[in-house]
SEKE-248999 format. One record per atom (N, C-alpha, C): x, z, y. Coordinates in steps of 0.02 Angstrom, whole numbers, plus 32768, in hexadecimal, padded with zeros to 4 digits. Last residue first. Layout:
# residues N
   xx   zz   yy
    X    Z    Y
...
***
This chain:
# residues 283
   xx   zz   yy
 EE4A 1AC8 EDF9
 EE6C 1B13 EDF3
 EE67 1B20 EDA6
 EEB2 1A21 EE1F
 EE7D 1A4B EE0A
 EE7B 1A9F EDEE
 EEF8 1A0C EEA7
 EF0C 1A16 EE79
 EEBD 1A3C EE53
 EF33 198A EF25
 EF02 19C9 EF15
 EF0B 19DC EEC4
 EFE0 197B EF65
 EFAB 1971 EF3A
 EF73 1993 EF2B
 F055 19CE EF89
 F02B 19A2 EFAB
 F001 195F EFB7
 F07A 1A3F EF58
 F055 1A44 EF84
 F02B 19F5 EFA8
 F090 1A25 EE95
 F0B4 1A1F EEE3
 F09A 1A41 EF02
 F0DF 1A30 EDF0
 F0AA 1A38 EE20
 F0CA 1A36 EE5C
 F14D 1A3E ED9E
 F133 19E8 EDBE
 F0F8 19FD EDF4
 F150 1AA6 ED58
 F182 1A96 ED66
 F16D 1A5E EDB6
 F0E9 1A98 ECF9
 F0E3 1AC6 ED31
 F127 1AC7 ED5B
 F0A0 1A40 EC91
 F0D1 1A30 ECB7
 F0D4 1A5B ECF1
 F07D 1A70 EC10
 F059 1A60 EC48
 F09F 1A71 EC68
 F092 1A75 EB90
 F05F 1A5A EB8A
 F04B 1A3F EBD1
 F118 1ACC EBA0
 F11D 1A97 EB69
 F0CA 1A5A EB8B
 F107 1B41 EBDE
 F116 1B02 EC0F
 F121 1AB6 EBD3
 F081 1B98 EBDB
 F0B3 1B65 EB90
 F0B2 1B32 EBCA
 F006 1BE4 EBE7
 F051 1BFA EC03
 F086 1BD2 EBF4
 EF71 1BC4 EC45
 EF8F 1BDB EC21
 EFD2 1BD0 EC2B
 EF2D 1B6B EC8A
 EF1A 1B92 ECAC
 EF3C 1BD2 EC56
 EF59 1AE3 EC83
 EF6E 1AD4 ECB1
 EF62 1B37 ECC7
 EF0A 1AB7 EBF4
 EF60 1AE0 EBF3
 EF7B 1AEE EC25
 EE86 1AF6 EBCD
 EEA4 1AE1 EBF9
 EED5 1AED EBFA
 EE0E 1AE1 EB43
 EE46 1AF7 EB4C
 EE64 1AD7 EB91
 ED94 1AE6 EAFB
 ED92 1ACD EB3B
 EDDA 1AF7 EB5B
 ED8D 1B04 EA84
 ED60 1AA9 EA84
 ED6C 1AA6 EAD7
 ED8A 1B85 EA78
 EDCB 1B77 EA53
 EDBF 1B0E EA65
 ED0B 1B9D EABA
 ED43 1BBA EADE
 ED90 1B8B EAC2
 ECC8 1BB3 EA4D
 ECBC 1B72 EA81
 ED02 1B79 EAA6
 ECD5 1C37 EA0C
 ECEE 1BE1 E9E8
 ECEC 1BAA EA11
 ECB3 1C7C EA63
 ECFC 1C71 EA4F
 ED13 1C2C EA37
 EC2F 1C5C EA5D
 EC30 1C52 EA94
 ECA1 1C5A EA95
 EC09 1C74 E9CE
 EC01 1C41 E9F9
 EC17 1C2C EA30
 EC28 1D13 E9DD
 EC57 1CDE E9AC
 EC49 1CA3 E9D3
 EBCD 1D33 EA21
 EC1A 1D34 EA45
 EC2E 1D04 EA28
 EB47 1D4B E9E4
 EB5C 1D1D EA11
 EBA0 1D0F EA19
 EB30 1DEA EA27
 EB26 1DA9 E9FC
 EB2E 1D70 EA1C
 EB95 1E77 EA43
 EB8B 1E39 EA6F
 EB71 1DF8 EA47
 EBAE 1ED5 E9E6
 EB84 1EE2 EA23
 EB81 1EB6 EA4D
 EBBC 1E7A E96F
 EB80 1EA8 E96A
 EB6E 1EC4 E9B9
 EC13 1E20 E994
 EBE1 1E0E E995
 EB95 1E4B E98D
 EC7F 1E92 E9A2
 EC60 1E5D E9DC
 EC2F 1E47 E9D7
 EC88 1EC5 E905
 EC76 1ED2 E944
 EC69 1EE0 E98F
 ECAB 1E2F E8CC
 EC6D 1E3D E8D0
 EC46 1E76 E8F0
 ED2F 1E39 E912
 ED08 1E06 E92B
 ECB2 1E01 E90A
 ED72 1E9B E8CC
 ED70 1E9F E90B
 ED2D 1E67 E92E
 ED6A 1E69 E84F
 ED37 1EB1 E864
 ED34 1EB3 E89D
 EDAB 1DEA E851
 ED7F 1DF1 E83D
 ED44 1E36 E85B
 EE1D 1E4F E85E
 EE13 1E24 E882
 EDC1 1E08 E87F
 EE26 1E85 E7D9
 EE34 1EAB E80F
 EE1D 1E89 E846
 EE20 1E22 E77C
 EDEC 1E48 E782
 EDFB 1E6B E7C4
 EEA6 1DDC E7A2
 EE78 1DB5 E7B7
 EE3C 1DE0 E7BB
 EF00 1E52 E77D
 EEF8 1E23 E7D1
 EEB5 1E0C E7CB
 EED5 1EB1 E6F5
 EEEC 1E60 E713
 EED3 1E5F E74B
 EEA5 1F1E E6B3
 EEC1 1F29 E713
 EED4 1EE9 E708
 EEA8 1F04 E60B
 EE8A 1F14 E65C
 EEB5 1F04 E674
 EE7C 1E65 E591
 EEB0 1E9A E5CF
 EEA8 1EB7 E5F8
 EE2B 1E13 E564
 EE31 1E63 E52D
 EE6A 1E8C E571
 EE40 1D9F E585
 EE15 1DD6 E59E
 EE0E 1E15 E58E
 EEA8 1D74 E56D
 EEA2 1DA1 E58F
 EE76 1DB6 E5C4
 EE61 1D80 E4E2
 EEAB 1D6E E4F7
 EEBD 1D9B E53A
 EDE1 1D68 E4C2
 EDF0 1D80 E4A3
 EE42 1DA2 E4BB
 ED67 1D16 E50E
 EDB6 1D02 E4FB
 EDBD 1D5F E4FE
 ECC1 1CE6 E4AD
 ECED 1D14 E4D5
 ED39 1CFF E4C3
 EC60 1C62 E49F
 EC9E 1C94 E47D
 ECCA 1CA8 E4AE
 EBBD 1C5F E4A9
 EBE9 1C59 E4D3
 EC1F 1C7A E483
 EB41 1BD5 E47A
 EB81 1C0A E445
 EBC3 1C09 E45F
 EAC9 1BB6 E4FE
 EAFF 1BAC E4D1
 EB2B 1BD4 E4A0
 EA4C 1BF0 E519
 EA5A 1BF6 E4EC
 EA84 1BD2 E4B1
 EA25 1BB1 E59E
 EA23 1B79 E564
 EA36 1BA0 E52D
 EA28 1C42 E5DF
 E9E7 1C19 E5E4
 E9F8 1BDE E5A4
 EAB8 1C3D E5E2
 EA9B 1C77 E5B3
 EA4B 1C5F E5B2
 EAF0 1BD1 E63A
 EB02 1BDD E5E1
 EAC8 1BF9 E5B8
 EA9C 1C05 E6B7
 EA8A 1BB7 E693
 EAAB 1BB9 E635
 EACD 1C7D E6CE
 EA9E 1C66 E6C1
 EA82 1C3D E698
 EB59 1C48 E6E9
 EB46 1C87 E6A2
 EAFB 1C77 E693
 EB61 1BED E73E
 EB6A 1BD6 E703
 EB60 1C1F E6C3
 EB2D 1C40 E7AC
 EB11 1C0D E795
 EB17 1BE8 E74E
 EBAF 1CA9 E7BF
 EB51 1CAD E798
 EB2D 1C87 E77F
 EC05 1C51 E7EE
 EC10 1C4F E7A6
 EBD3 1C82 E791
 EBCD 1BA6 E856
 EBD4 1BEF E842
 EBDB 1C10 E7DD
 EBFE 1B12 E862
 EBDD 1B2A E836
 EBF7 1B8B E841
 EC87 1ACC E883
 EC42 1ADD E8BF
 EC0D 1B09 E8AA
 ECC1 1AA5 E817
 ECE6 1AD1 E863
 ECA7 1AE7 E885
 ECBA 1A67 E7BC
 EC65 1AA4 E7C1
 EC98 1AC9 E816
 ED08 1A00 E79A
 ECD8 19F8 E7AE
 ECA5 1A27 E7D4
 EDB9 19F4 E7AC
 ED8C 1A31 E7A5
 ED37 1A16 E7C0
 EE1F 19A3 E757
 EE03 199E E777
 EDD3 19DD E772
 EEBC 1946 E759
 EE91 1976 E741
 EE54 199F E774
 EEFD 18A4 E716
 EEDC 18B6 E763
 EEDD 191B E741
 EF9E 1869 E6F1
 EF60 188B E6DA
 EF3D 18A7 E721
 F024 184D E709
 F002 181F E6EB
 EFAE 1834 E6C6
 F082 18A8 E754
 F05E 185E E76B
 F039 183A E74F
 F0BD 1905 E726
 F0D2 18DD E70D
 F0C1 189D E731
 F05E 1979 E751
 F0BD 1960 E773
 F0CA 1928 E750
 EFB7 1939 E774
 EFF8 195A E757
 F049 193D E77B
 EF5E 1931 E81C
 EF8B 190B E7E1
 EFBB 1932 E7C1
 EEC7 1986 E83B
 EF16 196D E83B
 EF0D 1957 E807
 EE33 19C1 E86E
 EE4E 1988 E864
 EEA4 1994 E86B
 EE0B 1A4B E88F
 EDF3 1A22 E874
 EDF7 19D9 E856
 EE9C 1AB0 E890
 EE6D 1A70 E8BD
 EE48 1A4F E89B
 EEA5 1B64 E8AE
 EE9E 1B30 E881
 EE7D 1AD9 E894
 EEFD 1B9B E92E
 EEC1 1B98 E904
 EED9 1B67 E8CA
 EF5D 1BD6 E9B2
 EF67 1BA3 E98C
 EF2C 1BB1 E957
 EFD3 1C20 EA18
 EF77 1C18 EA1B
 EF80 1BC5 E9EF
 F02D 1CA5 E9E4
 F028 1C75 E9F2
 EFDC 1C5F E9E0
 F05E 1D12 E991
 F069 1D10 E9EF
 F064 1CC9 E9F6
 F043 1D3C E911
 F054 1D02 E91B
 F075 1D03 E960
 EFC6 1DB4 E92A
 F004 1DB3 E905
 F032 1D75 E914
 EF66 1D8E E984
 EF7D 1DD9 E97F
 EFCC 1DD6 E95A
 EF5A 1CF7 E972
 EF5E 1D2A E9BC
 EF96 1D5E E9B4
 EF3D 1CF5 E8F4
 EF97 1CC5 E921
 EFA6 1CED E96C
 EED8 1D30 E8F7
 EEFF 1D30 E8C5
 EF52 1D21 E8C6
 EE85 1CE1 E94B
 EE98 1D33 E946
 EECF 1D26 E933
 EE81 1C65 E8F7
 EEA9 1C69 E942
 EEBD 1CBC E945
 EE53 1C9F E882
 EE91 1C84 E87B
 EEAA 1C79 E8BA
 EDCC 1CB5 E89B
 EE04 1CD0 E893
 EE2D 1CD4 E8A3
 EDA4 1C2A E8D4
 ED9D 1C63 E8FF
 EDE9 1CA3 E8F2
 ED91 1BE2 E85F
 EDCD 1BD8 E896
 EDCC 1C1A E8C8
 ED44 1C3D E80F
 ED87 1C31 E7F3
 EDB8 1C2F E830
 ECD8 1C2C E865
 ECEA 1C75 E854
 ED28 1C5B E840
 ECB9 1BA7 E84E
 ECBB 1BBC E87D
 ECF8 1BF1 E881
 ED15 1B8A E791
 ECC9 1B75 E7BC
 ECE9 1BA2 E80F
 ED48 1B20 E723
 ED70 1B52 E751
 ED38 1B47 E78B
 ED56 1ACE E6B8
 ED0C 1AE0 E6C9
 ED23 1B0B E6F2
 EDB4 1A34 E6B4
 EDA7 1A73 E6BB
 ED69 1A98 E6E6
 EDFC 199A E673
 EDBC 19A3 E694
 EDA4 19FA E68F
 EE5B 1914 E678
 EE4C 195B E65F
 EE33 1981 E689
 EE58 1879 E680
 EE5A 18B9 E6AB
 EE46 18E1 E683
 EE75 17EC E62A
 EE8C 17FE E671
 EE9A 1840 E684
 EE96 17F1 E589
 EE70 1811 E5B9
 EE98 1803 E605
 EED2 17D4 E504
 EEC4 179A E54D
 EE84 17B7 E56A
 EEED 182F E4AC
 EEA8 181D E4A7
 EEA1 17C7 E4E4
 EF6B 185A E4D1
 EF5B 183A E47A
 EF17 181D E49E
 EF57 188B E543
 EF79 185A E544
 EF5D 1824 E506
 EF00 18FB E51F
 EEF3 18C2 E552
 EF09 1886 E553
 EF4F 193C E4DD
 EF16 1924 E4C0
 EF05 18EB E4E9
 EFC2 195D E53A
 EFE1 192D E518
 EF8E 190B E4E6
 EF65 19A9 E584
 EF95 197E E5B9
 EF8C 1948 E57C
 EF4A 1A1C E531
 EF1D 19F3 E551
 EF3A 19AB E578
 EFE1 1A64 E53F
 EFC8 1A36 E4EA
 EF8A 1A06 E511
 EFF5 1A6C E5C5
 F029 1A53 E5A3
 F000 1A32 E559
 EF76 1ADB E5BD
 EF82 1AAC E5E8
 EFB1 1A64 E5B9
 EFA4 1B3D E56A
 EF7B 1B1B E560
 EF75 1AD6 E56E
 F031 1B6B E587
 F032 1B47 E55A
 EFE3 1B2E E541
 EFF0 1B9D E617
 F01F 1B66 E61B
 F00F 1B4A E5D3
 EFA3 1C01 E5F5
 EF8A 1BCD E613
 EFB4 1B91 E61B
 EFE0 1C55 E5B7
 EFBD 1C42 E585
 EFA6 1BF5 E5A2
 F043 1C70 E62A
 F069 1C4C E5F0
 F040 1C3A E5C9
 EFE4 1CC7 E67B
 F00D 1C8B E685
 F026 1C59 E646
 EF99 1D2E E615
 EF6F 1CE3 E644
 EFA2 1CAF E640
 EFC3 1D95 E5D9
 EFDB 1D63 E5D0
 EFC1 1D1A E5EE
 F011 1E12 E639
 EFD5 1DED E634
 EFF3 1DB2 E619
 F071 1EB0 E606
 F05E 1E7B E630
 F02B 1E4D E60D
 F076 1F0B E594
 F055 1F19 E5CC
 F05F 1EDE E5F4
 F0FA 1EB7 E53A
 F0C5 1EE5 E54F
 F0A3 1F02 E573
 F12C 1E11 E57A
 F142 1E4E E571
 F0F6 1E79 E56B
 F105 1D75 E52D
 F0F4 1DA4 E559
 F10F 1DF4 E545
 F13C 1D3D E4B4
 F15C 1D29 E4E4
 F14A 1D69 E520
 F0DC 1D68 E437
 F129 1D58 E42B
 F14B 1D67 E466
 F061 1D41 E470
 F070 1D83 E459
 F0B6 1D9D E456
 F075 1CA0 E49C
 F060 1CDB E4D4
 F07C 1D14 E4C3
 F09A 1C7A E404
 F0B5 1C81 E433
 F0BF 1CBD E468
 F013 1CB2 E3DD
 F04E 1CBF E3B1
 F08D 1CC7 E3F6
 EFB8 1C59 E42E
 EFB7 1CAD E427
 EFF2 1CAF E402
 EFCB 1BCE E405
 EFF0 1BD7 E439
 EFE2 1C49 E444
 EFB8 1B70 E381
 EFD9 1BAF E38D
 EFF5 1BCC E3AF
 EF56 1AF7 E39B
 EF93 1B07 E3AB
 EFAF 1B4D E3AD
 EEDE 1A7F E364
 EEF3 1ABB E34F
 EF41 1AD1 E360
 EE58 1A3E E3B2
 EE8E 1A26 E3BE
 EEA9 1A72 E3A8
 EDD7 19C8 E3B6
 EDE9 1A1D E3A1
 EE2E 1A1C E38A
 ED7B 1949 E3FA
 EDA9 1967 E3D2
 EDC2 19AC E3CF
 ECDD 1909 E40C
 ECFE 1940 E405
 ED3F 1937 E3F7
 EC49 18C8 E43C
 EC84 18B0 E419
 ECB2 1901 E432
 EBAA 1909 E432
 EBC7 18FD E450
 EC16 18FE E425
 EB3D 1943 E3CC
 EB4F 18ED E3D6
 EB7A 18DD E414
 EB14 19C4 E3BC
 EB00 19A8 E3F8
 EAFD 1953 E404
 EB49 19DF E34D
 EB14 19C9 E357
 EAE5 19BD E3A3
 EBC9 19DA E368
 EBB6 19A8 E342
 EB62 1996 E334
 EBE0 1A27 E3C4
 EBF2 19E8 E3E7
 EBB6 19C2 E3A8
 EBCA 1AA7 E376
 EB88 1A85 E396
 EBA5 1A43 E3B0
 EC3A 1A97 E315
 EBE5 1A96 E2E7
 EBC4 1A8A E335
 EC9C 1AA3 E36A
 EC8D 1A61 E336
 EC3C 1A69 E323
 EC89 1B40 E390
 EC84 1AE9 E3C3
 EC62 1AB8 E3A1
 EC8A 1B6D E316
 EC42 1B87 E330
 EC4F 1B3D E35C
 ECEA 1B7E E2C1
 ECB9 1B64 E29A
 EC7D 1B60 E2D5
 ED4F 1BEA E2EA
 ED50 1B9E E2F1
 ED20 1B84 E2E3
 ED48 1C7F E346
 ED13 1C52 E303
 ED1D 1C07 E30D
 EDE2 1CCA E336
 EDB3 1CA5 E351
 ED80 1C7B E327
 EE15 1D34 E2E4
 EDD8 1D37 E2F5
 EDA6 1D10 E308
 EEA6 1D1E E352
 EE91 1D32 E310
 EE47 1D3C E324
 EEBF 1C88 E397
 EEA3 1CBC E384
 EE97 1CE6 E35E
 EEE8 1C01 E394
 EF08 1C0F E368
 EEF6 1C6A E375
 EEB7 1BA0 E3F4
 EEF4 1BC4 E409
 EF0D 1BF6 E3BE
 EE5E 1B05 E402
 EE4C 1B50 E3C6
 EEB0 1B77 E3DD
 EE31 1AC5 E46F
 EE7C 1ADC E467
 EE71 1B25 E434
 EDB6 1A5B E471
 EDBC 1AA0 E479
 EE0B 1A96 E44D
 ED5A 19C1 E4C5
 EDA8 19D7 E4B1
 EDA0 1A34 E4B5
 ECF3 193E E4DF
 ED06 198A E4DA
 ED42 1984 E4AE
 ED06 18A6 E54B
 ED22 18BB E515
 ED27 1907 E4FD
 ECB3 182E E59A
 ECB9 1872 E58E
 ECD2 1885 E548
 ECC9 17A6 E5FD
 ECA7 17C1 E5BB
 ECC7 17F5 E5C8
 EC5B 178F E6B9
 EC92 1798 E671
 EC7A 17AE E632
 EC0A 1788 E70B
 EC18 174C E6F0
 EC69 176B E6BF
 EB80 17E2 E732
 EBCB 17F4 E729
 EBEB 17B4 E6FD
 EB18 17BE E746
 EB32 17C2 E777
 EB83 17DD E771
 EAAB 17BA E6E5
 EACF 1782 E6F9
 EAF3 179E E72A
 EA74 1833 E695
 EA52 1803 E6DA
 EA65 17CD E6FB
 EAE6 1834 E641
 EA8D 182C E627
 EA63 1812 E65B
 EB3B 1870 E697
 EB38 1849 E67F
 EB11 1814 E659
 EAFC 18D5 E6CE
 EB2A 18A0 E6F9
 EB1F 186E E6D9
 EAF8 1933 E642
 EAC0 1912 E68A
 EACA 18C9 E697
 EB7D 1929 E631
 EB53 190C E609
 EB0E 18EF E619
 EBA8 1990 E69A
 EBDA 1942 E67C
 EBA5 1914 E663
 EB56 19FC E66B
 EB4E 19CB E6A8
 EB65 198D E6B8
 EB83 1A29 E5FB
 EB4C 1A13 E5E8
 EB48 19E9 E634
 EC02 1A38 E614
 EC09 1A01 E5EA
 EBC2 19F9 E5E1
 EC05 1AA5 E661
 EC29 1A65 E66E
 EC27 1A34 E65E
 EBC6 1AFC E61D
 EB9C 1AF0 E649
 EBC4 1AAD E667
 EC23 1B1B E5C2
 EBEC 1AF7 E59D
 EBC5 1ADD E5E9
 EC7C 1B5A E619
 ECA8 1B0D E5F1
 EC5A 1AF1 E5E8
 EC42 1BC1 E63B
 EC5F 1B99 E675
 EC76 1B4C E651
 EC42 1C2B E5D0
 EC00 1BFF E5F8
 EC0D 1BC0 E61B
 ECAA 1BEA E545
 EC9C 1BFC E583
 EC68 1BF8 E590
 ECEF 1B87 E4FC
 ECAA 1BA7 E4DE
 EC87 1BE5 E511
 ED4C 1B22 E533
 ED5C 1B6A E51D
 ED37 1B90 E4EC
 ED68 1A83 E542
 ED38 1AB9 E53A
 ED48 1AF4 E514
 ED8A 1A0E E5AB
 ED95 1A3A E59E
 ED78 1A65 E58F
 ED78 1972 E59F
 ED4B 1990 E5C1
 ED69 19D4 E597
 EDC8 18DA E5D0
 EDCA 1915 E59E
 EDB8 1948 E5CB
 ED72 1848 E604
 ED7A 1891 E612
 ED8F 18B3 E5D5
 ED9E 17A5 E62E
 ED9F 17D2 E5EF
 EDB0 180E E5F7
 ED5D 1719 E68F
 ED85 1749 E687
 ED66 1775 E652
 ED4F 1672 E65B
 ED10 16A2 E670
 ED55 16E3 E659
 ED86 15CC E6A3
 ED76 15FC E66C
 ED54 1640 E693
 ED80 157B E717
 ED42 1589 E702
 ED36 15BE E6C5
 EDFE 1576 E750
 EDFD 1542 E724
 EDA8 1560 E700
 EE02 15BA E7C6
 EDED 157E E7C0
 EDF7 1544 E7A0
 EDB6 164F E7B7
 EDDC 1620 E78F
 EDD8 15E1 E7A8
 ED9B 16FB E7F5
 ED84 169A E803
 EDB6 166D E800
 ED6E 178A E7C2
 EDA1 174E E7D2
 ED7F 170D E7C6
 ED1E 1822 E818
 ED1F 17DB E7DA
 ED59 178B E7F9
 ED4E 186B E85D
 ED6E 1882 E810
 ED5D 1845 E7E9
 ED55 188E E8DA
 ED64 1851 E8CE
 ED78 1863 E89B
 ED23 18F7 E926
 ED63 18FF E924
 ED76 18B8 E8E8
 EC91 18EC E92B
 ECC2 18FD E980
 ED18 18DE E966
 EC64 18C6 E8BF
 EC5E 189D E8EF
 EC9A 189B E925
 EC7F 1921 E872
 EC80 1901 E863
 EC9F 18BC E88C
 EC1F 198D E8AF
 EC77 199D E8C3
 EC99 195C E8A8
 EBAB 1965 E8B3
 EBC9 1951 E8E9
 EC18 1961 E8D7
 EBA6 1973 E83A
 EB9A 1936 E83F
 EBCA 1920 E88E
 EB8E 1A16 E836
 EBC9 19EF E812
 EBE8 1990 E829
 EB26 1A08 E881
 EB78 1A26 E8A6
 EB9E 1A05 E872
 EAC3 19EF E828
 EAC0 19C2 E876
 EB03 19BF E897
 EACC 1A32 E7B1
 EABF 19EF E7BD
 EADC 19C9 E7F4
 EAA3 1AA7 E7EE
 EAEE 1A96 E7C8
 EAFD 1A5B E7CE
 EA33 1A8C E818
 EA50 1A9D E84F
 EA90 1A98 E82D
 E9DE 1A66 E79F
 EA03 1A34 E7D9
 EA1C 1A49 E812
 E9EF 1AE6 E76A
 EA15 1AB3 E749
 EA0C 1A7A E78C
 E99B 1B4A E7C5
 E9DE 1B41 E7B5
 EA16 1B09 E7A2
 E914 1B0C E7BF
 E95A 1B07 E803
 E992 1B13 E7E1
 E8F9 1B27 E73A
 E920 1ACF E74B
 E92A 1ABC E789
 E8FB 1BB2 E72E
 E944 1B6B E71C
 E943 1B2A E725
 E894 1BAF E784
 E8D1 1BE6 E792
 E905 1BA2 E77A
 E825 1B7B E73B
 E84F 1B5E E792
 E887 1B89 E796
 E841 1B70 E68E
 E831 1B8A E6D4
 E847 1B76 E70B
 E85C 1B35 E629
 E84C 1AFA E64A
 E81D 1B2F E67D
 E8FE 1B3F E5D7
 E8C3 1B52 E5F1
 E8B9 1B16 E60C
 E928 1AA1 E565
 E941 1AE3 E5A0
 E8F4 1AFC E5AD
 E927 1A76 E4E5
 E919 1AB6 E4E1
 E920 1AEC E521
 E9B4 1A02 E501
 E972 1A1D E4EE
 E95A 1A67 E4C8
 EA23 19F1 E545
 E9EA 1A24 E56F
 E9A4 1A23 E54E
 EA82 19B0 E4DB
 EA84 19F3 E4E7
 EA5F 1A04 E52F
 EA24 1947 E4D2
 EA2F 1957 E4AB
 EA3C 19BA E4B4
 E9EA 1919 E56A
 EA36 18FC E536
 EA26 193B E50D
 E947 18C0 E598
 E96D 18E8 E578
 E9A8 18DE E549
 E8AC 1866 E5EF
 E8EF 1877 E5AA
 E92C 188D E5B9
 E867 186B E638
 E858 18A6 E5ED
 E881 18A0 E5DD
 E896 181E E69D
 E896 1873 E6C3
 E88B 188B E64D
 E8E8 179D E66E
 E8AF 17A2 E67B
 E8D2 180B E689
 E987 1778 E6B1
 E96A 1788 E68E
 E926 17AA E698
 E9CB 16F6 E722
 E9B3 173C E71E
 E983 1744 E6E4
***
């Protein structure tokens, strides 16, 4: 464990009010645990040390991913190396010059990876529809193969609380099916973990914590530039729950950590076929 003064690079200059440094070890503390719960560090028993491609957008949610990675790591407790990775997508506008210039002065290892996947999206998506899906696949798909080049185990996403929350909505309302994002799978291929560390992490928390370190957020441009998307729609619904019920989100997201299939409808998961009378049965 590292002495308490010293410092990685990118938290110097954090406040040093009690407001943020609950904050930051409350990021700190959930990230660590989601860490923990869902078994993201691998145990070699040939003793080598696993290789994160740490995904970075320029987001609040990516920088707050990669400044806590780095924690972890600075304190000893994250026994991997770390690799930043941004998918320059080929934006018009986008400021390439801004990641590279702070990885580099941060001193954290980087690559910047240039794929003309907006061309595509623009090309392929009909007008008026969203380009999320397909931007997200041919992201995905290029991050996969960096990983590979690099001998990364897991590709590593800043997809915080609010995200999974969504995205169940999201499968709810539209999808007809109860399915999220998991903090842990294996690609189709089999040969890559991916992984969501901040699952536990609220997505205030990470606006906060960005806009307090006065990282150089870059807006997506893509589709974010799109109304009425599902996900804002969804999104509105669930911030007003929380406005007349605080809290809810919390108490949804626990909800998705305590699933019973015996008290839902998928004879796939629960054998409703097999039940008897003459056995007790839990309700």
């Amino acid at each position: 464990m590292l002495d308490e003064t010293e410092i990685h690079p990118l938290f110097e200059g954090a406040p040093t009010t009690t407001e943020f440094k609950k904050l930051r070890k409350r990021i700190v503390r959930q990230t660590r645990e989601a860490i923990t719960q869902y078994g993201m560090i691998e145990r070699r028993s040939d003793g080598t040390v696993p290789k994160w491609l740490v995904c970075l957008s320029g987001g609040k949610d990516s920088y707050t991913l990669l400044a806590v990675l780095y924690e972890l790591k600075w304190r000893g407790l994250l026994p991997v190396d770390l690799l930043a990775c941004n998918l320059d997508q080929g934006q018009p506008g986008f400021p390439a010059t801004v990641l590279p210039e702070f990885l580099a002065r941060m001193g954290v290892p980087h690559r910047i990876e240039y794929q003309d996947t907006y061309s595509i999206v623009m090309d392929k998506v009909p007008a008026g529809r969203t380009f999320c899906a397909l931007c997200s696949r041919l992201r995905r798909g290029n991050l996969y193969r960096v990983a590979r080049e690099e001998g990364c185990s897991a590709v590593v996403l800043g997809h915080h609380r609010d995200d999974i929350l969504e995205t169940f909505f999201m499968n709810l309302f539209h999808g007809g099916r109860l399915a999220t994002m998991p903090p842990k799978l294996v690609n189709e291929e089999g040969d890559l973990f991916l992984y969501r560390p901040l699952a536990h992490v609220a997505e205030v928390d990470c606006e906060k914590f960005a806009q307090a370190m006065q990282y150089p957020i870059i807006p997506c441009d893509l589709c974010g530039s799109q109304d009425g998307l599902q996900r804002q729609q969804v999104k509105q619904i669930l911030d007003g729950w929380e406005r007349n019920s605080p809290g809810r989100r919390q108490v949804m997201f626990r909800s998705l950590m305590n699933a019973r299939p015996s008290h839902l409808l998928d004879p796939k998961l629960f054998d409703f076929a097999a039940l008897t009378l003459d056995a007790p049965h839990k309700d």
